[in-house]
Structures are given as structure tokens and as C-alpha cells.
C-alpha positions in Angstrom: -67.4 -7.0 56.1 -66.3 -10.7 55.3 -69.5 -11.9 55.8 -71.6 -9.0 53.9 -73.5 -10.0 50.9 -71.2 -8.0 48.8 -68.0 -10.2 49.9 -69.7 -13.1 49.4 -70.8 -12.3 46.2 -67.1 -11.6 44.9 -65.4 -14.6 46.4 -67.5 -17.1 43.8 -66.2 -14.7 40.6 -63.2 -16.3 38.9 -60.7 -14.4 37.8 -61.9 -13.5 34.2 -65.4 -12.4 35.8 -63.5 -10.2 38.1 -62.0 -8.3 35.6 -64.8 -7.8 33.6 -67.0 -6.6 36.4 -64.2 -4.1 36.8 -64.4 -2.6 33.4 -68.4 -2.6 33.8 -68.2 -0.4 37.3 -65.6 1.7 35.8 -67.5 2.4 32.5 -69.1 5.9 32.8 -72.0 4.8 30.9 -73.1 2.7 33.9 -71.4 4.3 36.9 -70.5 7.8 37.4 -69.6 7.4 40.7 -65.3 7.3 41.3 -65.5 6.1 45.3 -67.9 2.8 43.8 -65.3 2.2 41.5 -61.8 2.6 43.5 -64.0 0.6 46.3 -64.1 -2.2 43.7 -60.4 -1.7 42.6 -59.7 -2.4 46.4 -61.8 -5.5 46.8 -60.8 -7.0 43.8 -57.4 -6.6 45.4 -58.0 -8.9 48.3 -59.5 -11.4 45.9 -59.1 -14.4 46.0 -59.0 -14.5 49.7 -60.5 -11.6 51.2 -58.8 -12.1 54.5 -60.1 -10.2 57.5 -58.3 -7.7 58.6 -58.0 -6.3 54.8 -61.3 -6.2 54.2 -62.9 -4.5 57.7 -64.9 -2.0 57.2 -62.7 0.9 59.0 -59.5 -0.8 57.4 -61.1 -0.5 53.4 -62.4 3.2 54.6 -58.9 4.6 55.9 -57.9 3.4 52.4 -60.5 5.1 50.2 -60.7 8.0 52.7 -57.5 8.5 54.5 -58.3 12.5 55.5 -62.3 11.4 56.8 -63.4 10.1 59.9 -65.0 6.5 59.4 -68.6 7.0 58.6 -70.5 3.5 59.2 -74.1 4.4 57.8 -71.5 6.1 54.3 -69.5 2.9 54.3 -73.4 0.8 54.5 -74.3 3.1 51.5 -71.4 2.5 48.9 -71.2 -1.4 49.8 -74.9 -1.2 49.2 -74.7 0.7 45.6 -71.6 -1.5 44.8 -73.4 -4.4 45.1 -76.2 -3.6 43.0 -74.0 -2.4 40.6 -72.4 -5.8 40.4 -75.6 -7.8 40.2 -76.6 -5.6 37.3 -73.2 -6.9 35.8 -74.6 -10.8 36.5 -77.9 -10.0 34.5 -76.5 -8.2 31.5 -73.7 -11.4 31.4 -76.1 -13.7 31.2 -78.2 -11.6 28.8 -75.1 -11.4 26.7 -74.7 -15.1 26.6 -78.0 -15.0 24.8 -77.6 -13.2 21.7 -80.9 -14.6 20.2 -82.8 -12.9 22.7 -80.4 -9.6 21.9 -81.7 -10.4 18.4 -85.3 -10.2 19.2 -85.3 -7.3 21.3 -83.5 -5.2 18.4 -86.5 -6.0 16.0 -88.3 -4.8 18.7 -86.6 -1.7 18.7 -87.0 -1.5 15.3 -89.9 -2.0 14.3 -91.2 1.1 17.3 -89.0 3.0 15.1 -90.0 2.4 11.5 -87.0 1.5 10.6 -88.0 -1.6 8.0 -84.3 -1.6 6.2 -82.8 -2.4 9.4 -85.6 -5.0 11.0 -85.1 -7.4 7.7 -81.5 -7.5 8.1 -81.5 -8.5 11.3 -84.5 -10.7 11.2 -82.7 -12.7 8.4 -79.6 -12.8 10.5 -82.2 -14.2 13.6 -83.7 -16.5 12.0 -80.4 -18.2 10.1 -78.7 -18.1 13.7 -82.2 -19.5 15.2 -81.7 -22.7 12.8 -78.2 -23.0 13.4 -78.7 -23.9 17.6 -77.8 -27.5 18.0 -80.9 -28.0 21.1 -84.5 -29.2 20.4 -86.0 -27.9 23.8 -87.9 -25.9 25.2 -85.2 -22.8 25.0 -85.5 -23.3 21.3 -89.5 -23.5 21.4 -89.2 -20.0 23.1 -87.4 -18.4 21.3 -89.2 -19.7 17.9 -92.6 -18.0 19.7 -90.5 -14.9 20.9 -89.4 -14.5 17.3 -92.8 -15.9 15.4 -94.6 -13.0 17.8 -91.9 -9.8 16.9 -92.9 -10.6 13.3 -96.5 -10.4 13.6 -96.1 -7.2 15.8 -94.1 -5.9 13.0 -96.8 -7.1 11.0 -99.7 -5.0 12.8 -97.3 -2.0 12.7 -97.5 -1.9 8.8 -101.5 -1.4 9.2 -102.2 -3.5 6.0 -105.2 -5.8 6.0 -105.1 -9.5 4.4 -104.0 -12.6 5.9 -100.5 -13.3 7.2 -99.1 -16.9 8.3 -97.3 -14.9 11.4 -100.2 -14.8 13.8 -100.6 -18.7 13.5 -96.9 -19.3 13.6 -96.6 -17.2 16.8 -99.7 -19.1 18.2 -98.4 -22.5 16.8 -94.7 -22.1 18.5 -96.3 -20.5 21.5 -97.9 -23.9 21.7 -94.7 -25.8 21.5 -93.5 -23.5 24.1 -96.4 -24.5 26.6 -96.4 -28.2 25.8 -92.9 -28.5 26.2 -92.7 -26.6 29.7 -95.9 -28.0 31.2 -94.4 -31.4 30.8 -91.2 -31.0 32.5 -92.9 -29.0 35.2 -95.3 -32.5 35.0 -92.4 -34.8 35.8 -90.4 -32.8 38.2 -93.6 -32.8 40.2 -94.3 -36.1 39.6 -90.9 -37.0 40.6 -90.8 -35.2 43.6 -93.9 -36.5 44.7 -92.1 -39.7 44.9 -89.7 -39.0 47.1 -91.4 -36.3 49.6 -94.7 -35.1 51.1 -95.4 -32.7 48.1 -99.1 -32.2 46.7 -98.1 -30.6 44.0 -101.2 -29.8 41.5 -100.6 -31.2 37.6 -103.1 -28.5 36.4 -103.9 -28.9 32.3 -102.2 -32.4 32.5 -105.9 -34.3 30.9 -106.0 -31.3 28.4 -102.6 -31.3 27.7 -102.3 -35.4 27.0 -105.4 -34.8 24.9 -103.9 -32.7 22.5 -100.8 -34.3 22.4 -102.6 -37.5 21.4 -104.8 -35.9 18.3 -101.3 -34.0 16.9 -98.4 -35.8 15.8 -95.4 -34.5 17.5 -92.6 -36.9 17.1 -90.8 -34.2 15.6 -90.3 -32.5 18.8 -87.7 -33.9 21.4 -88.7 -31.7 23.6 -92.5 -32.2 23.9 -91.7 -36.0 22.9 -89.4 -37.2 25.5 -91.2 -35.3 28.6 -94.0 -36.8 27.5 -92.8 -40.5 27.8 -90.9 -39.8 31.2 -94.6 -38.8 32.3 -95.7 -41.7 31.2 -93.6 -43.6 32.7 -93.7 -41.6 36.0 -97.1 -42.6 36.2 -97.8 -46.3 34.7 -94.4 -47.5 36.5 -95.5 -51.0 36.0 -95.9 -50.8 32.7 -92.4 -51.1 31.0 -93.1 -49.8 27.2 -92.3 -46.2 28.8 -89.4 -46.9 30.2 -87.7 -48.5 26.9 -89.6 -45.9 25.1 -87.2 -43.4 27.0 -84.2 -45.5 26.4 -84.5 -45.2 22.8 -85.5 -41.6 22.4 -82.6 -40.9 24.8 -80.1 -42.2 22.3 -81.9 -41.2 19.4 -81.9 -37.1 20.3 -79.2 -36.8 22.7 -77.8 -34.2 20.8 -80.9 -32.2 21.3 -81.1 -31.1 24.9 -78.0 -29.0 26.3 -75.7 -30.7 28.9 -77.2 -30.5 32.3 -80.7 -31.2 30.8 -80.0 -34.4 29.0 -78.4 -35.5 32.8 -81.4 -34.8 34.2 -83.1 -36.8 31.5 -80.7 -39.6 32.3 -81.1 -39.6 35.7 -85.2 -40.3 35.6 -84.3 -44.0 33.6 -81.6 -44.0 36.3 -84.3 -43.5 39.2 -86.9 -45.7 37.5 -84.4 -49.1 37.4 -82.9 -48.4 40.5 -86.6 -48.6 42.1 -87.3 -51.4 39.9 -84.5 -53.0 41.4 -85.9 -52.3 44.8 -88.7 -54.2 44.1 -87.3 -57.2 42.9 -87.1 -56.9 39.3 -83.6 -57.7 38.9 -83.5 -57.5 35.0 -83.4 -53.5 36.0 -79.7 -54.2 37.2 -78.8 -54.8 33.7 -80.9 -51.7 32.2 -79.5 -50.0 35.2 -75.6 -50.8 34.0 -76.5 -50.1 30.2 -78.4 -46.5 31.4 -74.6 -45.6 33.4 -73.1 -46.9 30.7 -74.6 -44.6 27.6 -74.3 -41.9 30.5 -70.5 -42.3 30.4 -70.6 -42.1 26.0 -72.5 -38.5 26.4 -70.4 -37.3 29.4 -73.3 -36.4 31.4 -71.8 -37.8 34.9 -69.4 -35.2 34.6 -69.9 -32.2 36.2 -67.3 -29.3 35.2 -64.8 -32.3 33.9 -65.7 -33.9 37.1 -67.6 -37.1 38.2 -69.2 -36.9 41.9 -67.3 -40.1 44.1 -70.9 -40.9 44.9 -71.8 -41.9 41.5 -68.7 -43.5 40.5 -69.5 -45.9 43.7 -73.0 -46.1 42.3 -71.9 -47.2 39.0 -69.3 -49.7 40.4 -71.4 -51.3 42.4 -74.4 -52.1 39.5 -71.2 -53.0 37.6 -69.8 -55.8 40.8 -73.2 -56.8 41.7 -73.2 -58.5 37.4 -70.1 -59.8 38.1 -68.7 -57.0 35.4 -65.3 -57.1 37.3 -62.6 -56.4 34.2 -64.6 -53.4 32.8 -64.9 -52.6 37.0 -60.9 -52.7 37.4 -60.7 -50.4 34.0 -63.5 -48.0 35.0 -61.6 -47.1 38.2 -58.0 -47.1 36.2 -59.7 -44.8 33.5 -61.7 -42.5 35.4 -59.7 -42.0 38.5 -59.2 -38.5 37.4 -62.3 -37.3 37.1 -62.5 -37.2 40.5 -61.8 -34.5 42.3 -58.3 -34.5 44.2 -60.0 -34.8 47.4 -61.7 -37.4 47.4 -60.2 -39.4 44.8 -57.5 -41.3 47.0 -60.7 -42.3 49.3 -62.5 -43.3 46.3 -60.4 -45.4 44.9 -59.6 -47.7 47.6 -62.9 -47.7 48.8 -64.2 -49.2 45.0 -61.0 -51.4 44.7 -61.7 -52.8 48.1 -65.3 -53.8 46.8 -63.9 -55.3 43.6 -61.6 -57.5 45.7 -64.5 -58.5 47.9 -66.3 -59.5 45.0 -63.9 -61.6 43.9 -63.4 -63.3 47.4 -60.1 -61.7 47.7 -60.8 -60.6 51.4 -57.0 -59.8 52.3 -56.5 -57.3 49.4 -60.1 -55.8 49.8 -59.3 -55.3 53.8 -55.7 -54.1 53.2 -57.7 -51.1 50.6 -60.3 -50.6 53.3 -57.4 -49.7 55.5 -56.2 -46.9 53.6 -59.7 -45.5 53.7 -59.5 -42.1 55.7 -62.6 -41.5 57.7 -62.7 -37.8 56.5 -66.2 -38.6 54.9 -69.0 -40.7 57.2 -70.3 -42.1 54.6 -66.9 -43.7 53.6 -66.8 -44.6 57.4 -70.5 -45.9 57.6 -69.4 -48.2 54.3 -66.0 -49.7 55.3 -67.2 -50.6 58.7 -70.3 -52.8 57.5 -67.8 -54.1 54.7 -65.2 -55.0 57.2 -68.5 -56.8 58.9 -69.9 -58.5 56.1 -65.8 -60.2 55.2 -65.6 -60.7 59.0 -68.7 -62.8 59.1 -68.2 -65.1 56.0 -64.7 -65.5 57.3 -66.3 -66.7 60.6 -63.6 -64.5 62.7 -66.6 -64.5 65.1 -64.6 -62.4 67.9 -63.3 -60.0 65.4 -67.0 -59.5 64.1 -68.3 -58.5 67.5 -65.6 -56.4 68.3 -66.4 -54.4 65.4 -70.1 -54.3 66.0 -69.8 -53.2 69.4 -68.0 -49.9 68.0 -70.0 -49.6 65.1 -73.0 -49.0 67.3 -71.3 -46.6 69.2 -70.4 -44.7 65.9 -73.9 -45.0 65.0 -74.8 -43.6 68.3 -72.4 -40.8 68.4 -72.7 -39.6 64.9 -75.0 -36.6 64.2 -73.8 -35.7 60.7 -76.1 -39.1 59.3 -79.6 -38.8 59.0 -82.3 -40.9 61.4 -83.5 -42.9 58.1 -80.1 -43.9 57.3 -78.7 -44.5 61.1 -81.7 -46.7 61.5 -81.1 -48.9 58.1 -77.1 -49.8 59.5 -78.4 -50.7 63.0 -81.2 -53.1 61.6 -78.3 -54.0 59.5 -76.8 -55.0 62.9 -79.6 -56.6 64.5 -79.9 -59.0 61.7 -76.4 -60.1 61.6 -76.5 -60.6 65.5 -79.3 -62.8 64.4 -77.8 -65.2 62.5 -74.6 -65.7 65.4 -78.3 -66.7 67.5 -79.9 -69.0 65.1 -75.8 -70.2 63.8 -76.7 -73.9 65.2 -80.3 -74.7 63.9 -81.0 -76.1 60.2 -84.2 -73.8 60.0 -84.8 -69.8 60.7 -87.6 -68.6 59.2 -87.8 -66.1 61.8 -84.8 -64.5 60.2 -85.5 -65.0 57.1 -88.9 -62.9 57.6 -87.0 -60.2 59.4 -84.8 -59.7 56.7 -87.5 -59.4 54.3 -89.6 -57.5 56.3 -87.3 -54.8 58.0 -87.4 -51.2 57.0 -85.6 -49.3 56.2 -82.4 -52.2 55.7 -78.9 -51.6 54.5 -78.1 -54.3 52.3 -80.8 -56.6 52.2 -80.0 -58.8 49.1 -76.5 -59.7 50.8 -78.5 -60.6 53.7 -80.3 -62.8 51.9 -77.8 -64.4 50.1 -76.0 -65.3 53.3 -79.4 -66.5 54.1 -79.3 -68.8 51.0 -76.1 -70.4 51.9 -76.6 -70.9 55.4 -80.3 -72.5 55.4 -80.7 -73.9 52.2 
């Protein structure tokens, strides 16, 4: 039973949601049923755990039915009903957390009923609460159409004939509504078409761009700011987007809701960070200030928590502009954030990089030491570290020790994919390289190699040892 859908279920619900789905199965309103709800009572029990042997199907039935033999098609049935009587508790929470939309069907209701006294009370109350939401977005576009098209049905309902401003209204905020959505479908795709084999079909984009462009719609953050990320998706060479994004970003923040205004973050984050890749080095800067207003609105944080791998992102934008006093305080002040297990990892790792950034090889190795190899990736990175202070220390030996396992590691390790395995080992190659070419003045068959190779872990270090080395 441990692995049924219905156990599974239960084990993400917290504590407060637990208790609340109990009062829901237990209402009579929704379930008449007394074995559903004293099989509840039981599971909720075993939570948070749910260990084996207390939840086994013939252990939970003995409980529920001590007198009855165990029936395993009966036991099938009431895990079955359960469930679906919990998943109807998921959709009625997160209608709840909607009250607008509990708004707008009451008019509904309403208005089938006649009951006009009762519609304008609430549709005052709507339409203050309505104004009072703090997001500009496509939520708020919805539910401005949703409302827009209850009063015109209310409207028809009356049966009087002259002109009324709700029929445009509805059609005017459905329009928002469609803008608004078809855009940010129009950059996910756009996105994703970046990054994998997707042909992904932008129908209505030509249509859509030509009716943004006759109607003025700076008003709307939510039509406004997809519509520059789109641009800039798609003219990547042309810059104007990109800064055009920057500045709406700051200017109406406080119009998109939490995870969305991360997610419009992270496309200025994605745009420098392949600008970068090409060359364009100014992006390292935009790149730092992009983290930096990311850190001001909070959006790196994920449930009070920042993910190790983008505080290792942002620390390295930050070492690679020499920022190393707001480096040393970023780790200090946002140690925390990160969760407990991996926040010993991730601060050694980032201190070591600090200290190798400032030349301090002996404090950056003795960090790397305490690095625990619990995560690969954390393996993959000390190793080529402990290479790269190897080499400019010239402890040749040490250096090929360390390769010589590090390819093995490669070898052996299946949890990294092919892409990745094959950007460390060119990584290798190169290095090897420059122990062959160590004694001549010239090496332009390295230097091509390094530019050339793909994929390549760390190719601007490599050529900066390049730049030392062959000048």
C-alpha cells in the first residue's frame, strides 16, 4: 500500500492540509460514507512516515474490520473512493484560494435566479476586491473578462434593448486576456526552441504584433513585458530589447506574483549569460547587475530558500569582475538560505573559489578539502579546480596524478550526462596539451583547439593560461 497513489498522495500534505482534509472527508455534506472516513483517520495516523508494515493492506483492514476476512478487490474499492475524495479536497482548496473567481460564479448564480438585490451587492464587492489585487498579469486580465462577461450576461437577462458599454468591455478585457497569454506561450516556445529540438508553432504571432503595434498598451505589464522578451527572443543581436526588459523589470516588479516575476528574471538571466558565451563580455556586468536586482525582489529564493546551484552561479559572475568583498559578504549573508544539506558543501566550495581568485591557492585547497563528494557535480568542480591550482603552481607530478583519476571518475560515472562528461575530458586533453607544447615559444595548434573544441569546460581560463604562456 506504500507505494499506492493514495499513500503517495498523503505523504506531500503538511500537517495543516492533513487536518483539513480530515474535516472535509468527515463532513456529511461530502461523504456519507463512515469506513472512507475512519480509513482516513488511520492513515493520517501513520503520517508523516507511513512506514510499512502499518500501512499493508491486510494490516489497515484488520484495523477497520477486525470481525471480516480481508477482502482485497473491498480494500481496492475504499482506497480508490478515498482517493478521489481527497483530490476533490485539492480542487476545492485551490478554488478557495481564489475568491474572485468564488465572486464571479455567485453572480452567476444570481443572475439564473433573478435575484438583482443580491447580484449588485456582490458585484460592488467584486469589483472593489478586483482593484484591490496588487498583480498586473494575465490572472488579473482574466478575471477582468470573466467579470466584464457575467455583467453583460446579466445584462441580456434583463431583456431591455439599447446600448450597454459591457459587451465591449467584456470583448475589450477578453482581448487583454489573449494578448497577454499568447505572448508568454510565444516566449516559452521561443525559449525552448533554444535549448531543444522543439518545432513548436507561434500561430497568430504576425497578427498579434500587428495589433499590438496600432494600440498603445504601455499600460499593461503584462502584454508589455512579454512582448519585449519576444523581442528580444528573436532579434538577440539587437540589444534595445534586452535593456528594454531591464527597465520594465524594475519599473513593474510589483506587478507579476513571485514565481512569475523569476521567470521573468531568468530570460535577462539566459540572454547575458549566452551573450557571454559568445564573447560579449560587457554581458558579465549586465549579468552581475540582473543577480543583483534578483537578490532586492527575492526572486532566487524559493520557499525562503536559494538553490546551491545559483548561489555558485552568482558567485562566480561576481569572481570572474574581481567583485571579491561583496563575494566574501554574499556567502557570509546568505549562507542560510541554503538548505542544511547542502550548505556546508556550498560554502567551502564558493570560499575555495574566492581564495583561488585571489591567488591564495593554500586556503582555496584546504576548503576544497572539506568538500564532501555527496554531489558529482561538487566532485566534477573541485577536481578540475584542484587541476587548474595544480598547473599554475607547476606541481607537474601532482597534476598528472590527479588527471589520471579524474578520467577514471569521468569514466566510471553514470549519474553525469554524455554532453557534460565530454566538456571535462576535452577540458583534459587541452591541459595535457600545454605539458606537450610547455617548451616551444609558439602553439597555435593549441590555441585553435581551445577555441575550436566543443563542448569545453572552462574555455576563458584556458585561454588566459594561453595568454600568459605564449604571449
Amino acid at each position: 500500500m506504500e507505494n499506492s497513489k493514495l499513500i503517495q498522495l498523503l505523504k506531500t500534505f503538511k500537517a495543516k492540509e492533513l487536518r483539513e482534509c480530515g474535516e472535509w472527508v468527515q463532513s456529511p455534506i461530502i461523504n456519507k460514507n463512515d469506513e472512507l472516513s475512519r480509513l482516513y483517520l488511520y492513515l493520517k495516523g501513520c503520517a508523516p512516515a507511513f512506514v510499512d508494515k502499518k500501512v499493508e493492506r491486510e494490516t489497515v483492514f484488520k484495523t477497520l474490520f477486525p470481525k471480516k476476512k480481508y477482502d482485497e478487490k473491498y480494500m481496492n474499492h475504499l482506497m480508490s473512493f478515498l482517493l478521489k475524495l481527497i483530490e476533490q479536497y485539492l480542487a476545492y482548496s485551490k478554488f478557495s484560494e481564489n475568491t474572485l473567481q468564488e465572486n464571479i460564479y455567485t453572480l452567476q448564480a444570481y443572475t439564473q435566479r433573478g435575484l438583482d438585490k443580491h447580484y449588485n451587492q456582490v458585484l460592488e464587492s467584486t469589483k472593489q476586491k478586483l482593484q484591490q489585487v496588487p498583480f498586473r498579469n494575465v490572472d488579473f486580465y482574466y478575471h477582468q473578462y470573466l467579470l466584464s462577461e457575467t455583467e453583460n450576461q446579466h445584462f441580456l437577462k434583463q431583456k431591455v434593448r439599447k446600448f450597454d458599454e459591457r459587451l465591449q468591455l467584456a470583448a475589450n478585457h477578453f482581448d487583454n486576456y489573449l494578448l497577454a497569454n499568447k505572448l508568454k506561450y510565444f516566449c516559452e516556445m521561443k525559449d525552448r526552441k533554444m535549448s531543444l529540438a522543439a518545432n513548436y508553432e507561434l500561430n497568430m504571432q504576425l497578427e498579434i504584433f500587428d495589433f499590438i503595434n496600432k494600440k498603445n498598451l504601455d499600460n499593461f505589464p503584462g502584454i508589455n513585458v512579454y512582448r519585449v522578451i519576444l523581442q528580444m527572443l528573436e532579434q538577440p543581436s539587437d540589444t534595445q530589447h534586452f535593456f528594454s526588459l531591464k527597465k520594465l523589470l524594475k519599473q513593474n516588479a510589483a506587478d507579476f506574483p513571485h514565481q512569475e516575476l523569476k521567470e521573468l528574471y531568468f530570460y535577462a538571466i539566459n540572454y547575458c549569460i549566452r551573450k557571454v558565451n559568445q564573447g560579449e563580455q560587457d554581458f558579465l556586468k549586465e549579468l552581475f547587475t540582473i543577480y543583483q536586482d534578483c537578490l532586492k525582489e527575492n526572486v532566487l529564493l524559493e520557499d525562503d530558500q536559494m538553490s546551491p546551484w545559483t548561489f555558485k552561479n552568482l558567485v562566480g559572475v561576481a569572481l570572474r569582475l574581481k567583485e571579491f568583498q561583496w563575494v566574501e559578504q554574499f556567502i557570509k549573508d546568505n549562507a542560510n538560505s541554503l538548505a542544511e544539506e547542502f550548505r556546508e558543501n556550498a560554502c567551502n566550495y564558493n570560499m575555495a573559489e574566492l581564495f583561488y581568485y585571489r591567488n591564495d591557492f593554500d586556503k582555496a585547497v584546504k576548503h576544497l578539502n572539506k568538500v564532501e563528494f555527496s554531489d558529482v557535480y561538487y566532485s566534477f568542480d573541485t577536481k578540475k579546480m584542484l587541476m587548474k591550482i595544480y598547473f599554475e603552481q607547476n606541481e607537474i607530478e601532482v597534476f598528472l596524478s590527479l588527471i589520471a583519476s579524474f578520467k577514471i571518475f569521468i569514466k566510471r560515472n553514470v549519474s553525469v550526462s554524455e554532453t557534460n562528461k565530454e566538456a571535462y575530458n576535452n577540458f583534459i586533453n587541452i591541459l595535457q596539451l600545454f605539458i606537450k607544447y610547455a617548451t616551444q615559444k609558439t602553439a597555435p595548434e593549441l590555441l585553435k583547439s581551445i577555441e575550436n573544441t566543443k563542448p569545453l569546460a572552462d574555455r576563458n581560463w584556458l585561454l588566459e593560461q594561453y595568454g600568459k604562456r605564449y604571449k
